[in-house]
C-alpha positions as CSV (number, residue, x, y, z in Angstrom):
1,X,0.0,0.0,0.0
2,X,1.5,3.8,-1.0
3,X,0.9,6.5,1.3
4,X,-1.2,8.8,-0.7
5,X,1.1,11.7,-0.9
6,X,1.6,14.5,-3.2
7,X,5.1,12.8,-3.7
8,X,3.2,9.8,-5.3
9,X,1.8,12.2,-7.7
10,X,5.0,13.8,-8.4
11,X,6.5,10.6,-9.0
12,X,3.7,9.8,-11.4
13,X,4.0,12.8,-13.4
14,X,7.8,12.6,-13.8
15,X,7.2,9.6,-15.8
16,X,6.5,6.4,-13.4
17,X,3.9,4.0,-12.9
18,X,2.4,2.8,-9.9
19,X,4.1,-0.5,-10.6
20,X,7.6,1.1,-10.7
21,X,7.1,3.2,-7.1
22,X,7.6,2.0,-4.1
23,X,6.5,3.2,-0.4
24,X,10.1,3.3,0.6
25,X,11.4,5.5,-2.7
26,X,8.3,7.9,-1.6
27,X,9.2,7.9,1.6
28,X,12.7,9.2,1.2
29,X,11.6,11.8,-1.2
30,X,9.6,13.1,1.6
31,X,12.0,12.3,4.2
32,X,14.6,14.5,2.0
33,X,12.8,17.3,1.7
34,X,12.2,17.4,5.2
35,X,15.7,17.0,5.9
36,X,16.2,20.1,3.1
37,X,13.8,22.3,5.4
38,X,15.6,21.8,8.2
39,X,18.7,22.3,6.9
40,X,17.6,25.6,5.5
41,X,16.2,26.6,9.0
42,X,18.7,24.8,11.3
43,X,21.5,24.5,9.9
44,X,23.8,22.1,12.3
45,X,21.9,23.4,15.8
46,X,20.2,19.7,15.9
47,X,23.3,17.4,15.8
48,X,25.9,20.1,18.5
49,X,24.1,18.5,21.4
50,X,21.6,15.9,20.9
51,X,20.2,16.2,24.1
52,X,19.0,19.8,23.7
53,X,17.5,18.3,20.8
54,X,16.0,15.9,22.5
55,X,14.3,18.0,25.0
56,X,13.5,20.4,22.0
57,X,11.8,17.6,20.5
58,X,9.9,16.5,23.6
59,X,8.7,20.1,24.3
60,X,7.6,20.6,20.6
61,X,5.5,17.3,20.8
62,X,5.6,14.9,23.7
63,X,4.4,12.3,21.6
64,X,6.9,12.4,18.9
65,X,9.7,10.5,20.6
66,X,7.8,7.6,21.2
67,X,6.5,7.7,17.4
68,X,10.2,8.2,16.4
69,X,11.0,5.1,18.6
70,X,8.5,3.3,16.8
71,X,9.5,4.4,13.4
72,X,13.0,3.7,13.2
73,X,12.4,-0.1,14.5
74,X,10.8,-0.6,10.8
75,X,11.9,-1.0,7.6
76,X,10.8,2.3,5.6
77,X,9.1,-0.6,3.2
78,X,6.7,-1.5,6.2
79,X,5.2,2.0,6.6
80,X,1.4,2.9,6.4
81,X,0.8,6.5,7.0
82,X,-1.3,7.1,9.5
83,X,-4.7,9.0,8.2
């Protein structure tokens, strides 16, 4: 099953079928432009001291690290997005 993203659509229009996509080349289209963002905005302040980022992350959302957690125990391949 593809997550039904924009990125599927972008996929499709630069040429590919269905058959030729995969969940895990969609995700890491997304994933990189989400890294690009962050990039753009943080620069390096994530990675000097991860637990700052940590805490950062935990204040933005306290759910997020457990949903990290959860996503980096499974193979990009396995992923559903969540509706």
């Amino acid at each position: 099953m593809y997550p039904k993203t924009w990125e599927l659509a972008r996929m499709i229009d630069d040429g590919k079928t269905t058959e030729d996509i995969t969940a895990g080349e969609i995700l890491t289209r997304k994933a990189q432009r989400l890294a690009d963002k962050l990039n753009s905005k943080m620069k390096r302040d994530l990675t000097k001291d991860p637990l700052v980022t940590a805490m950062a992350i935990e204040l933005y959302e306290p759910t997020l690290k457990a949903h990290l957690m959860k996503a980096w125990s499974q193979p990009a391949d396995d992923y559903e997005e969540e509706d």
